[in-house]
C-alpha positions in Angstrom: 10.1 -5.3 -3.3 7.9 -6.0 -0.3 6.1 -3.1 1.5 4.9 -3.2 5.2 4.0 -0.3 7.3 6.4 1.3 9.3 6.9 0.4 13.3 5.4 3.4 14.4 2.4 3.3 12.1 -0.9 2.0 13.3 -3.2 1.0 9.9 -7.3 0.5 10.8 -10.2 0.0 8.7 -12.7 2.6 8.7 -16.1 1.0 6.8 -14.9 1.5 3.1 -11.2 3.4 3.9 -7.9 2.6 5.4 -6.5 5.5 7.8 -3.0 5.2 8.7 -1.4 6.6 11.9 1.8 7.6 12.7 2.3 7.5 16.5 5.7 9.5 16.4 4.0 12.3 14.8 0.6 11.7 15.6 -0.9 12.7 11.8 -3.1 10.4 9.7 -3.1 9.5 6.6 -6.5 8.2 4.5 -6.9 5.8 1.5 -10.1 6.1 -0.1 -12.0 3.0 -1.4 -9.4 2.2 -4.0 -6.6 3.0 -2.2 -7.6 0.7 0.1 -8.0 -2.2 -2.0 -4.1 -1.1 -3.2 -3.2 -1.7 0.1 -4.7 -4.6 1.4 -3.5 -6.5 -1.6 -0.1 -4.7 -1.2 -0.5 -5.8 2.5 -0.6 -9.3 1.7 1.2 -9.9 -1.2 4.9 -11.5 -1.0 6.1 -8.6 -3.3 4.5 -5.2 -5.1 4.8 -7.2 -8.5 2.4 -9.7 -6.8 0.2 -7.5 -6.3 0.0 -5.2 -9.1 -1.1 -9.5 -10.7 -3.6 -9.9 -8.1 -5.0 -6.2 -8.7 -4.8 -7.0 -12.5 -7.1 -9.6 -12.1 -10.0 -7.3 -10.4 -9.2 -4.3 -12.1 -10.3 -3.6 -16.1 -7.2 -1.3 -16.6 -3.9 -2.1 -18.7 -0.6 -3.3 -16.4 1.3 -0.3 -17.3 -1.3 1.9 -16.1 -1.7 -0.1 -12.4 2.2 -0.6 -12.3 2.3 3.2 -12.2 -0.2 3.4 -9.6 0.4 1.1 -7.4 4.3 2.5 -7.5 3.4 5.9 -7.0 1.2 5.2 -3.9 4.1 3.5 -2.4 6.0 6.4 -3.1 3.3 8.7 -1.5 3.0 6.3 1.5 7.0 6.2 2.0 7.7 10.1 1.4 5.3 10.2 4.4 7.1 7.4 6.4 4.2 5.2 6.7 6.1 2.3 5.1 8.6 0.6 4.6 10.0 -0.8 2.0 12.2 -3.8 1.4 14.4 -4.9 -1.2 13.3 -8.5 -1.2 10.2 -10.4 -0.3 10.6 -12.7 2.9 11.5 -15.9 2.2 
């Protein structure tokens, strides 16, 4: 699953967070400083597994745990339509 932010969304850094804006509804969304990291790995990474490794490396806390995390912020992030998410990562 790759995850990329939505056509309408605009994504800037703000010093330490990430705010996200919707241009179709004009509200904003805000990742705080881990968040943030979530993303910009998420960002990059050719698939969410990908990154929950890359994340695994920098953060002390068990896979299950970050799986969990890093799916439910995806989640959050869709419900609101700021991504979107595909099936499989580019080739």
């Amino acid at each position: 699953m790759k995850v990329r932010p939505a056509t309408e969304v605009l994504v800037s850094r703000l010093g330490e967070e990430i705010v996200m804006l919707d241009l179709a509804s004009e509200r904003y969304f805000g990742l705080d400083a881990v968040g943030t990291a979530f993303w910009e790995v998420l960002a990059t990474a050719p698939s969410a597994a990908a990154a929950v490794d890359t994340l695994s490396e920098r953060y002390d806390v068990d896979r299950e745990t970050l799986t969990r995390d890093v799916a439910n912020m995806i989640a959050q992030l869709k419900e609101k339509g700021l991504v979107v998410v595909s099936d499989a990562a580019p080739a």
